[in-house]
MDAnalysis code that builds the backbone (N, CA, C; Angstrom):
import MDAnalysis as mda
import numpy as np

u = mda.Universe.empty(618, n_residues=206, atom_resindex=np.repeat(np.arange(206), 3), trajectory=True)
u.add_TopologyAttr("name", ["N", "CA", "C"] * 206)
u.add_TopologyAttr("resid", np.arange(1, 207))
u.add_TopologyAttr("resname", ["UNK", "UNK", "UNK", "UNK", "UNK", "UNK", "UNK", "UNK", "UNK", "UNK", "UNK", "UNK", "UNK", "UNK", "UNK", "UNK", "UNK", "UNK", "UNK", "UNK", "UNK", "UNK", "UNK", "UNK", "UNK", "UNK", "UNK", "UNK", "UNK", "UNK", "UNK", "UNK", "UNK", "UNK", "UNK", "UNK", "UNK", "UNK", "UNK", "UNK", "UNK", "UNK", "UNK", "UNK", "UNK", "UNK", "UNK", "UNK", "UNK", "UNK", "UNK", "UNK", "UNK", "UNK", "UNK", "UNK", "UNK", "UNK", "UNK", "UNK", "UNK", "UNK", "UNK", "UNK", "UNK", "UNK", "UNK", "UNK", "UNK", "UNK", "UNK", "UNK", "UNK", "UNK", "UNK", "UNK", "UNK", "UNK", "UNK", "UNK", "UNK", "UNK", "UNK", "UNK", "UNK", "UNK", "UNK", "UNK", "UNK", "UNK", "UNK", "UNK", "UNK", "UNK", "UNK", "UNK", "UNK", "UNK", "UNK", "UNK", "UNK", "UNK", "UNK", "UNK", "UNK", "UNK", "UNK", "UNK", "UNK", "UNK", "UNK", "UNK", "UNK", "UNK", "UNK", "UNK", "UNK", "UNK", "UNK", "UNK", "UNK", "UNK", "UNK", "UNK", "UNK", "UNK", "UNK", "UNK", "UNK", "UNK", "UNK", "UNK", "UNK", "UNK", "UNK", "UNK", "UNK", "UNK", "UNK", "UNK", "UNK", "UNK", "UNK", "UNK", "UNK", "UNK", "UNK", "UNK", "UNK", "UNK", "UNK", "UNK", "UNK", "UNK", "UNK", "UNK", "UNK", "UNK", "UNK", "UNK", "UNK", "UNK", "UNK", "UNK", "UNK", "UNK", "UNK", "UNK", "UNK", "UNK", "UNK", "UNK", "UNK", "UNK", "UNK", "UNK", "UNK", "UNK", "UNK", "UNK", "UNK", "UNK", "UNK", "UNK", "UNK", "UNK", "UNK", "UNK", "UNK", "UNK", "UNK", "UNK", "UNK", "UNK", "UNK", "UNK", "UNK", "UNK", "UNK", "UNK", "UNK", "UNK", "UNK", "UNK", "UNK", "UNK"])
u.atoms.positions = np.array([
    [38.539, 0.942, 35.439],
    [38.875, 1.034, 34.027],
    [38.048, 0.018, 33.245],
    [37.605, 0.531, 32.234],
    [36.673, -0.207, 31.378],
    [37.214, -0.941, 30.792],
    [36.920, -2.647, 29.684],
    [37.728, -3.209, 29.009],
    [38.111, -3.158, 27.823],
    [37.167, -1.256, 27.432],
    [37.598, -0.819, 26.459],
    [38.702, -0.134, 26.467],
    [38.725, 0.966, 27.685],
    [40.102, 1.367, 27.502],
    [41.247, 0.889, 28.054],
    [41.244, -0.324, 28.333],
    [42.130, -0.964, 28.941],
    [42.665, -1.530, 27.084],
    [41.923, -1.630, 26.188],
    [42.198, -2.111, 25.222],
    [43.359, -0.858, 24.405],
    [42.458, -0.139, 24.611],
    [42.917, 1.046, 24.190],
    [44.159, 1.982, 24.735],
    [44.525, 1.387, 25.467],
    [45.143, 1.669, 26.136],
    [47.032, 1.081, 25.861],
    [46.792, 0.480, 25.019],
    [48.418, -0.495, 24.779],
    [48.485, -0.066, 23.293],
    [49.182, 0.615, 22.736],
    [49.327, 0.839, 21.306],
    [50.320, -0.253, 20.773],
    [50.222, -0.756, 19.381],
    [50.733, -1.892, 18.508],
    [51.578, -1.315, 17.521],
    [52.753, -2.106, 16.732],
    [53.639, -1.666, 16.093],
    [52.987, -2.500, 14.711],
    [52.292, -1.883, 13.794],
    [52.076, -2.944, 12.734],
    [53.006, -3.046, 11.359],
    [53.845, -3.767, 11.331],
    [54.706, -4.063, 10.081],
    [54.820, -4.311, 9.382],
    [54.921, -4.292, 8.445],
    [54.504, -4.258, 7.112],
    [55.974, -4.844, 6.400],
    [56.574, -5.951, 5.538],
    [58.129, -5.948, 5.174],
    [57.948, -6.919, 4.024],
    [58.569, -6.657, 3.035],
    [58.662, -6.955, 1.565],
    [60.224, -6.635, 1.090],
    [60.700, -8.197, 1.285],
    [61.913, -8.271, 0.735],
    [62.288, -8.945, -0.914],
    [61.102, -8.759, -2.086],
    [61.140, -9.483, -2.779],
    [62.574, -8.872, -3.932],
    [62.521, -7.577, -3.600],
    [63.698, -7.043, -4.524],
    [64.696, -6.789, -3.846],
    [64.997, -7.869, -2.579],
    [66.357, -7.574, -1.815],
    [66.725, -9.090, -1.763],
    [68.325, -9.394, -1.553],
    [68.914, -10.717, -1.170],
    [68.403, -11.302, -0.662],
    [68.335, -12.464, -0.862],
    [67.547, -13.574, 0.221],
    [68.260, -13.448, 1.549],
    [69.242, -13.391, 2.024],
    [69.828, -13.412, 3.167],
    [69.114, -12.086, 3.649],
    [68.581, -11.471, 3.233],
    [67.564, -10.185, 3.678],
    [66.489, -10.611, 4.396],
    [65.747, -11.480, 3.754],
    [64.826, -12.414, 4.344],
    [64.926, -12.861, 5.660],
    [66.083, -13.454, 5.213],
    [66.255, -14.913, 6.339],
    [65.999, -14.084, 7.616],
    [67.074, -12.817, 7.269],
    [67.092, -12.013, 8.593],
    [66.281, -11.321, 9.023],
    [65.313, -10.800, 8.197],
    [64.051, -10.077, 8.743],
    [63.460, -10.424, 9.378],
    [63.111, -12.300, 9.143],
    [62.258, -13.147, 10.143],
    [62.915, -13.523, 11.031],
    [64.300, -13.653, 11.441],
    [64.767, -14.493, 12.765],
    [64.892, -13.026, 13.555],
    [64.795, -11.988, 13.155],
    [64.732, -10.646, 14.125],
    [63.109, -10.249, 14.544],
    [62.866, -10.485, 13.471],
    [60.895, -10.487, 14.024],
    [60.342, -11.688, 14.922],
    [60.987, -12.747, 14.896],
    [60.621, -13.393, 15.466],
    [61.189, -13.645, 16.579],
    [62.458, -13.234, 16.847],
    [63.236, -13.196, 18.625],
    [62.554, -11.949, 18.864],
    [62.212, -10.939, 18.129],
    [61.607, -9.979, 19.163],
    [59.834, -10.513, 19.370],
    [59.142, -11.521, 19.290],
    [57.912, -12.399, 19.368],
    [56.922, -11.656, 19.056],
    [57.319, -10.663, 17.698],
    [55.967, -10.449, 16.837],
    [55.278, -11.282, 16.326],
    [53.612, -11.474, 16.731],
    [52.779, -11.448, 16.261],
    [52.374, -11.945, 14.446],
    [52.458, -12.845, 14.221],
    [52.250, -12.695, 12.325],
    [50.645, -12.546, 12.249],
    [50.099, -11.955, 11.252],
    [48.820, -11.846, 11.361],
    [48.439, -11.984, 9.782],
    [49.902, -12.490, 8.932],
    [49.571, -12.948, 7.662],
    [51.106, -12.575, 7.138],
    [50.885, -13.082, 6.141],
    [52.637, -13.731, 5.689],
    [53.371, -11.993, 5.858],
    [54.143, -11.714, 5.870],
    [54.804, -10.121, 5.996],
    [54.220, -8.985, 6.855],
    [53.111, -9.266, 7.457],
    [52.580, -8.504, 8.204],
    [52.631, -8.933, 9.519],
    [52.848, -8.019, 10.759],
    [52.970, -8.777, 12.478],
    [52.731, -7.678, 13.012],
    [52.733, -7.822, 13.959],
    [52.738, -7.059, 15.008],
    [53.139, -7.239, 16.542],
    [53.758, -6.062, 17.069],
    [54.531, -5.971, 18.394],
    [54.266, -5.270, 18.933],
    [53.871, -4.940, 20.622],
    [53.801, -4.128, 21.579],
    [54.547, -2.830, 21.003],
    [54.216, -1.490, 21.037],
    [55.015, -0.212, 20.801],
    [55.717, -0.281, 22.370],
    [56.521, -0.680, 22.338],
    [57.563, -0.726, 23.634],
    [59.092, -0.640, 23.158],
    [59.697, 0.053, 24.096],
    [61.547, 0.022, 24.268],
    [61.420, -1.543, 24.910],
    [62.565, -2.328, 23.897],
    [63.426, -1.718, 23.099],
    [62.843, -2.303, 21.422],
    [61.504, -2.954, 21.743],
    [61.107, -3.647, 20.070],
    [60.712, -2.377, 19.073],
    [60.485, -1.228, 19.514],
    [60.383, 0.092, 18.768],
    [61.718, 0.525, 18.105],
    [62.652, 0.172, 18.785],
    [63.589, 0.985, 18.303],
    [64.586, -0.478, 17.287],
    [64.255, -1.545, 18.055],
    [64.980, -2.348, 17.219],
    [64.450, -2.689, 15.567],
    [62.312, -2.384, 15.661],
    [62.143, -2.495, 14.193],
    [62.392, -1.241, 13.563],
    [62.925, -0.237, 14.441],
    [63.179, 1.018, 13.388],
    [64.217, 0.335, 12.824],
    [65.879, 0.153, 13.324],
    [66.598, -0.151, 12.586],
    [66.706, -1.534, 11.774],
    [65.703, -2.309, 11.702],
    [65.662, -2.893, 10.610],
    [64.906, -2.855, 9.830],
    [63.683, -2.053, 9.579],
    [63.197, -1.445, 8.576],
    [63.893, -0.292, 7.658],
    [65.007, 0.278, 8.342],
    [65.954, 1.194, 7.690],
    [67.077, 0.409, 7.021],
    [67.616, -0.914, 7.341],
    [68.585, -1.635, 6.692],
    [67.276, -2.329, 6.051],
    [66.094, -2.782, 5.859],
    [65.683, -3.761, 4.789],
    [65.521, -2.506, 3.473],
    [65.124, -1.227, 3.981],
    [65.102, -0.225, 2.995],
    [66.603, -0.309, 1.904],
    [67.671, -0.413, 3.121],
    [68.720, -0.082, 2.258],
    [68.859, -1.144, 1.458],
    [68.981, -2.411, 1.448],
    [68.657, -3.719, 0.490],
    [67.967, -3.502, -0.753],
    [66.964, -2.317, -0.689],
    [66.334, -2.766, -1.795],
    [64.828, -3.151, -1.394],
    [64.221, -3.195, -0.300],
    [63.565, -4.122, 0.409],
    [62.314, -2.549, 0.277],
    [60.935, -3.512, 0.400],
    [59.798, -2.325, 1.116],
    [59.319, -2.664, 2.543],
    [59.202, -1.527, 3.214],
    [59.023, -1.562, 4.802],
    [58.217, -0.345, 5.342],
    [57.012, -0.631, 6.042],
    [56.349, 0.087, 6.819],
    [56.142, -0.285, 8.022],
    [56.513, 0.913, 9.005],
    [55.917, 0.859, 10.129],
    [54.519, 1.523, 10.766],
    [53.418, 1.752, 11.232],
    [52.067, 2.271, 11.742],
    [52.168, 1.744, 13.267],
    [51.632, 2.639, 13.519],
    [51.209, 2.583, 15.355],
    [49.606, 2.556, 15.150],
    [49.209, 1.631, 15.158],
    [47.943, 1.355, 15.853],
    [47.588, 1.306, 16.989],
    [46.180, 1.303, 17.654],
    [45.517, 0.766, 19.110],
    [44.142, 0.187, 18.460],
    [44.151, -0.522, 19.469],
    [43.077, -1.756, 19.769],
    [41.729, -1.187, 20.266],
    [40.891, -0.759, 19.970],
    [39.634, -0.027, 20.535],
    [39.012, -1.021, 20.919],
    [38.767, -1.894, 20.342],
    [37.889, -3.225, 21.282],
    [38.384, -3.817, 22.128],
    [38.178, -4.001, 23.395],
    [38.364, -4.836, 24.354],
    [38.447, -6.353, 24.095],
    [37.422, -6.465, 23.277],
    [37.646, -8.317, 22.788],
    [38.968, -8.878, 22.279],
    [38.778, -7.682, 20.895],
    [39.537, -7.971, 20.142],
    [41.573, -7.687, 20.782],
    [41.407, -6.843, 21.694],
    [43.012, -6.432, 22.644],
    [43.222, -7.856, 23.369],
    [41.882, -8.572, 24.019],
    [42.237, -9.662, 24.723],
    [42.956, -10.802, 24.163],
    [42.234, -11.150, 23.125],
    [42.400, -11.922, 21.817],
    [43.596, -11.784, 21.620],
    [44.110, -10.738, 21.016],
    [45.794, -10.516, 20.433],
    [46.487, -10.710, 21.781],
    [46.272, -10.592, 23.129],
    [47.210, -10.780, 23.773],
    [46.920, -12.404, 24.485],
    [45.939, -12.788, 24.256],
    [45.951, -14.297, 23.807],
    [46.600, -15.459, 23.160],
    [46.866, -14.325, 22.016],
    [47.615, -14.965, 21.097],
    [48.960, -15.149, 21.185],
    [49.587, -13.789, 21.864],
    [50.813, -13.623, 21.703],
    [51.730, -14.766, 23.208],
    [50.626, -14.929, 24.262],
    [50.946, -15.536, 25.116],
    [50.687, -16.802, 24.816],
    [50.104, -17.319, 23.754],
    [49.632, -19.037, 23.232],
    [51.235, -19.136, 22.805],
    [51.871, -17.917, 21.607],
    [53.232, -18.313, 21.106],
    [54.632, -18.330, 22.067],
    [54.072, -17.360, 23.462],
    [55.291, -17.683, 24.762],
    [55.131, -19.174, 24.983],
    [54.150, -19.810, 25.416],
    [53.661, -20.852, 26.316],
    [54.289, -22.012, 25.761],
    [54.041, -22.235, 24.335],
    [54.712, -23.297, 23.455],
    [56.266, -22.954, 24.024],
    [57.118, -21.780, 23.762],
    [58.385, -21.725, 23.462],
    [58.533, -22.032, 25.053],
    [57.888, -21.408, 26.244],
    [58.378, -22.084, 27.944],
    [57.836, -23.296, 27.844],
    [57.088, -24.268, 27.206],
    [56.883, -25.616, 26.967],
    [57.966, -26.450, 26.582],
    [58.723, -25.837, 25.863],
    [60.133, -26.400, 25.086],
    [61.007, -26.362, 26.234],
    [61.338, -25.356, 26.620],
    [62.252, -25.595, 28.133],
    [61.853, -26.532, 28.632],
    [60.326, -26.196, 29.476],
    [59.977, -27.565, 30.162],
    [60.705, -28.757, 30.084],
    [60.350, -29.267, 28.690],
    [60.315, -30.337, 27.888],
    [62.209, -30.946, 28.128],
    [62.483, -29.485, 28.100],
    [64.098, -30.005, 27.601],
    [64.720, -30.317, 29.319],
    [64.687, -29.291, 30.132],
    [65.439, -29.621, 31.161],
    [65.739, -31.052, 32.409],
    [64.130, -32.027, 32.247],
    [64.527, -33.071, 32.609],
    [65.789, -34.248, 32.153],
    [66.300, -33.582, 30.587],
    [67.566, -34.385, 30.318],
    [68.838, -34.120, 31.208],
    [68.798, -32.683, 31.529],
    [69.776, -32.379, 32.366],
    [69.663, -33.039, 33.681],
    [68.500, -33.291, 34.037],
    [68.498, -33.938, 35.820],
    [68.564, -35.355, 35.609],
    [68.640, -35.624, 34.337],
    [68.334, -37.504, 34.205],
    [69.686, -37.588, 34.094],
    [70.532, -36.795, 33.237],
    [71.937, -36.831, 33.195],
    [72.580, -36.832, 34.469],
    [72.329, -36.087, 34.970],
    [72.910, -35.544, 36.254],
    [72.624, -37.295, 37.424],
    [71.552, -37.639, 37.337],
    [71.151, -38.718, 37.881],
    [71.995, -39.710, 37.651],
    [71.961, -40.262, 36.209],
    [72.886, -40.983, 35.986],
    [74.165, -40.741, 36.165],
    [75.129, -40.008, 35.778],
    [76.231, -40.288, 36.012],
    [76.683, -39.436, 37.867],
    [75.932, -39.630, 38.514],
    [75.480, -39.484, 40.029],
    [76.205, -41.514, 40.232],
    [74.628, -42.015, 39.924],
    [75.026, -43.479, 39.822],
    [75.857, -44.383, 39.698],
    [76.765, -43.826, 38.695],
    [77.826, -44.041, 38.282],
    [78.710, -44.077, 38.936],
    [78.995, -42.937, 39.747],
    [79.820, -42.478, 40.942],
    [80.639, -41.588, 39.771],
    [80.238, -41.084, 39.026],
    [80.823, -40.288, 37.899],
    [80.981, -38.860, 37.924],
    [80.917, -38.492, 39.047],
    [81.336, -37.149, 39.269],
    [82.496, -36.103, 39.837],
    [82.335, -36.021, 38.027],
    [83.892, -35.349, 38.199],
    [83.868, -33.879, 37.696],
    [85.291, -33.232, 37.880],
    [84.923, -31.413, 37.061],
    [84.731, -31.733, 35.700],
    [85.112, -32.914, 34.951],
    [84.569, -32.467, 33.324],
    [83.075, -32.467, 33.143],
    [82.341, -33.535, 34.381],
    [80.996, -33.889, 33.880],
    [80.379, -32.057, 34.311],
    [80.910, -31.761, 35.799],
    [80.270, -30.381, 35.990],
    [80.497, -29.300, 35.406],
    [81.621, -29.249, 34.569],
    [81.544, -28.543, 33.517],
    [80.928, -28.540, 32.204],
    [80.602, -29.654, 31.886],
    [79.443, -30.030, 30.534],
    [77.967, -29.846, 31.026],
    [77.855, -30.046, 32.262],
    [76.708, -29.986, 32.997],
    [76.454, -28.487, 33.382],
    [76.973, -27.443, 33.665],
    [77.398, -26.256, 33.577],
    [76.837, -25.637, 32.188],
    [77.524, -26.075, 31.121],
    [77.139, -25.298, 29.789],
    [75.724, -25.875, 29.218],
    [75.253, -27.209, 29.624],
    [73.895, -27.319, 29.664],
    [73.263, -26.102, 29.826],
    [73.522, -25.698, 31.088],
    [72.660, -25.066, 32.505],
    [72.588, -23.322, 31.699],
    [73.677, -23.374, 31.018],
    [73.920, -21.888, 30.806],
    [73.082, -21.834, 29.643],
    [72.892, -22.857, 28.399],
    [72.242, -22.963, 27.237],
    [70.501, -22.671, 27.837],
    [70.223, -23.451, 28.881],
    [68.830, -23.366, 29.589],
    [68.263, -21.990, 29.812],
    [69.462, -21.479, 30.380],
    [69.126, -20.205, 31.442],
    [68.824, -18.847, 29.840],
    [70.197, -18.938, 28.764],
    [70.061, -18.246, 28.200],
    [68.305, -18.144, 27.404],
    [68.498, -19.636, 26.582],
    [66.922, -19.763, 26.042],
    [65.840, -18.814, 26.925],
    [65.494, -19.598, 28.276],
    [64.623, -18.629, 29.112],
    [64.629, -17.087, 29.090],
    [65.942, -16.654, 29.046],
    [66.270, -15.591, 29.122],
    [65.641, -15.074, 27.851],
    [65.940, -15.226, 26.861],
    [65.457, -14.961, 25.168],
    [63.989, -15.016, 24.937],
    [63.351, -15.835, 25.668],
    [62.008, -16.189, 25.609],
    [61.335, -14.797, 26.667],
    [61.863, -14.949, 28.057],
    [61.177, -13.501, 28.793],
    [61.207, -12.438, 28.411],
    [62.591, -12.501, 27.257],
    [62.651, -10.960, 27.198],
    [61.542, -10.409, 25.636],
    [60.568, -11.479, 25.341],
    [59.794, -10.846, 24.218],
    [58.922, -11.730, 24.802],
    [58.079, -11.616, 26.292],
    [57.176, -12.022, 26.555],
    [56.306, -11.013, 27.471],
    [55.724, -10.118, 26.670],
    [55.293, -8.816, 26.677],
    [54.046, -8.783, 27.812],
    [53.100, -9.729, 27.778],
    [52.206, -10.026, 28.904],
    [52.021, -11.317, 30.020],
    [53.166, -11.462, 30.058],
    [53.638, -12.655, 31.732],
    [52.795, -13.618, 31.048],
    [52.930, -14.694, 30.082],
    [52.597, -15.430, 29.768],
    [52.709, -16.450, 30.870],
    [51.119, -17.277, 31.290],
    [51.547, -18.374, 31.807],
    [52.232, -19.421, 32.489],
    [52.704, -19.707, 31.292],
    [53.898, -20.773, 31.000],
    [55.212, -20.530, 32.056],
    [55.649, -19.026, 32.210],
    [56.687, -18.864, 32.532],
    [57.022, -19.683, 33.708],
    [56.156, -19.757, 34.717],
    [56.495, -19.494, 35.689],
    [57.046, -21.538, 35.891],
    [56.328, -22.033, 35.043],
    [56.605, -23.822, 35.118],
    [58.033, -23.551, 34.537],
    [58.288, -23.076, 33.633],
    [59.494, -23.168, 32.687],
    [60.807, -22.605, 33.802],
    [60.261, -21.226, 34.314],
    [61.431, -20.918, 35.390],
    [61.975, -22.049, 36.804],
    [60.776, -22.291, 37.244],
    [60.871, -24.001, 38.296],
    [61.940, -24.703, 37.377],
    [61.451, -25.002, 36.248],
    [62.075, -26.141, 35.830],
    [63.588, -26.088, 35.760],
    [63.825, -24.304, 35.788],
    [65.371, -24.156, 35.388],
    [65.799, -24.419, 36.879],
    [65.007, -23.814, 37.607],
    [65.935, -23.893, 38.808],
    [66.044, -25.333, 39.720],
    [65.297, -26.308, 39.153],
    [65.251, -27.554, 39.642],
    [66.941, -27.961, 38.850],
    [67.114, -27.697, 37.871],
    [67.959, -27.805, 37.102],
    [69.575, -27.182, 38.144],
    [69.382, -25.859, 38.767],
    [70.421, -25.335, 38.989],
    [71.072, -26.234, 40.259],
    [69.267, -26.562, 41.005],
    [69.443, -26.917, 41.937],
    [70.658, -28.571, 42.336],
    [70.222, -29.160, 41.270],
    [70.570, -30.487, 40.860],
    [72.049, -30.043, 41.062],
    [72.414, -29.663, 39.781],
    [74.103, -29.365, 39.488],
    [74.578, -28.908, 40.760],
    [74.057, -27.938, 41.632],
    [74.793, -27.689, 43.169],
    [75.215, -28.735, 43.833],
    [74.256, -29.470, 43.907],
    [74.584, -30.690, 44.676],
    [75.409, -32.196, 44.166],
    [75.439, -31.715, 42.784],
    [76.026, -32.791, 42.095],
    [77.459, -32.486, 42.417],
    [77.851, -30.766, 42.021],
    [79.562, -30.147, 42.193],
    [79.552, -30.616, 43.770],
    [79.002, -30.675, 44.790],
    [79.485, -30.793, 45.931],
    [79.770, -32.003, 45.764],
    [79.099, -33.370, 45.176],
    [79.933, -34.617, 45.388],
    [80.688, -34.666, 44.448],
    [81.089, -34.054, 43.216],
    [82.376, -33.763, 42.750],
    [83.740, -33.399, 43.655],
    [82.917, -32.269, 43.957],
    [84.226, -31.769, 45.322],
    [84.620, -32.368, 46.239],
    [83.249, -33.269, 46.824],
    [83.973, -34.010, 48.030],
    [84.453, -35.066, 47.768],
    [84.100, -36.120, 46.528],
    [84.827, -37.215, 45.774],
    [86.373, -37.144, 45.813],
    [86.707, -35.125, 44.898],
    [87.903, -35.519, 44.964],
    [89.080, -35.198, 46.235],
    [88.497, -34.892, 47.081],
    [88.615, -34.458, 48.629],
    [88.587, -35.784, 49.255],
    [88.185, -36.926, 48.752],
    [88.270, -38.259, 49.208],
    [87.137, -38.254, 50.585],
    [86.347, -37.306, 50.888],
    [85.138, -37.061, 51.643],
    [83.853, -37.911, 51.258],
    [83.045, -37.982, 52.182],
    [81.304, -38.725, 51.897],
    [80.877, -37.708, 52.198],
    [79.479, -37.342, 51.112],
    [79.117, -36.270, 51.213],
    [78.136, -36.533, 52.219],
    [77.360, -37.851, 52.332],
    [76.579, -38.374, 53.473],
    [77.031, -38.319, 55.228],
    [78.360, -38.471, 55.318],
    [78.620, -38.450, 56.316],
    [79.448, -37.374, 56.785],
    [78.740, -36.017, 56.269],
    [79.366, -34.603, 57.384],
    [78.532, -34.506, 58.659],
    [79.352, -33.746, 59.304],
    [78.857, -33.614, 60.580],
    [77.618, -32.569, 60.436],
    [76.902, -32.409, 60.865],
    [75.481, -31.508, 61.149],
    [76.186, -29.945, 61.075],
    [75.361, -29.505, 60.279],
    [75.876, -28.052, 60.101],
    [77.034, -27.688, 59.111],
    [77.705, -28.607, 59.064],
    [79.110, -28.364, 57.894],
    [78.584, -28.106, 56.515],
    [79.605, -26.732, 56.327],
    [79.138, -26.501, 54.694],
    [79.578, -27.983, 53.991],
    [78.616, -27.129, 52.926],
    [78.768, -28.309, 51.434],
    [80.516, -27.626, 51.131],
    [80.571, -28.857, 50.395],
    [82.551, -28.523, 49.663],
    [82.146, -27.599, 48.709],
    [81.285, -26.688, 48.104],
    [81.437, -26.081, 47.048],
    [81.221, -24.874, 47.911],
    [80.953, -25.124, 48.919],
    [80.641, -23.657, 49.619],
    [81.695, -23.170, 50.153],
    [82.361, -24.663, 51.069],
    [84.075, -24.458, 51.347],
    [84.615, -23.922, 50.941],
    [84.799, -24.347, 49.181],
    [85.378, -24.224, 48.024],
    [85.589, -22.556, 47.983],
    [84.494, -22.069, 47.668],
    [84.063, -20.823, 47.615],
    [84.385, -19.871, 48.839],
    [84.316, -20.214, 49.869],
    [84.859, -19.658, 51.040],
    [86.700, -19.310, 50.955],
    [87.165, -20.204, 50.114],
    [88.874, -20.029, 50.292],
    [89.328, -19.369, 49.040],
    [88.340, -19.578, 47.906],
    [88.920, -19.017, 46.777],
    [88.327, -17.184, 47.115],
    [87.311, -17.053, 47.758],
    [86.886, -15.851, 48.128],
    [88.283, -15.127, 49.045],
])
């Protein structure tokens, strides 16, 4: 396959949205929906998105509610005939994943420094693994939000996913010296082969 029609080959959603004779809260929302689905801006009201399920069907229905506002809205299906120029846009769109799995990065060593410290402490208890828990879930979701409008395997992902699971990994082992703390157990001194207490745990509530 040539790197023309490889260009040619991915058709684009180009958008067009003008909310100047609709509510501002029209606005607000046009862009935090264009932008969780990780269109493309290519100039103030104009972007563009992969023609894919489900960002096809989600800018239909909000080009049909910015209509009803009051609002002007076009949608066009374009393709990319140049190969350069297809690389480029999907360049681009993976420069704006990379930043947002950069931010994970960035964020999840608080959770293992936390986790560290009150480790130290001897501070492990179910409230900390439960705050430590909704960390974990805030992490996982973000990632989650970020893959799901990351149209060409950006990069980034794959540091940002490590990072979560260094993250999950941590909290496992933190709930087991929770568990065995309050079990009055050392988690250092099981015998060879003995589950962890959260596995126990899990074994009896199963």
């Amino acid at each position: 396959m040539t790197t023309e029609m490889t260009g040619a080959g991915e058709r684009f959603l180009l958008v067009s949205v003008s909310t100047a004779d609709a509510p501002a809260a029209t606005r607000v929302r046009v862009w935090r929906k264009l932008r969780s689905l990780g269109a493309l801006y290519l100039q103030q009201s104009v972007c563009l998105l992969p023609d894919r399920d489900p960002a096809r069907r989600q800018v239909a229905r909000l080009l049909t509610s910015v209509r009803a506002d009051g609002g002007t809205a076009r949608e066009l299906t374009v393709e990319i005939a140049d190969g350069a120029e297809y690389a480029q846009l999907v360049a681009e769109f993976n420069a704006e994943r990379d930043t947002e799995y950069g931010e994970v990065v960035e964020r999840a060593p608080d959770l293992l420094k936390e986790l560290e410290i009150e480790t130290a402490r001897g501070n492990a208890t179910y409230a900390e693994v439960e705050e430590s828990e909704a960390d974990l879930e805030r992490l996982e979701k973000w990632l989650a939000k970020i893959a799901a409008r990351d149209y060409f395997g950006a990069p980034g992902g794959t540091a940002a996913r490590e990072a979560v699971e260094r993250c999950r990994t941590a909290l496992a082992a933190f709930e087991d010296t929770a568990i065995a703390a309050q079990a009055g157990e050392n988690p250092a001194g099981r015998a060879a082969g003995a589950l962890p207490a959260s596995a126990r745990l899990h074994a009896v509530d199963g």
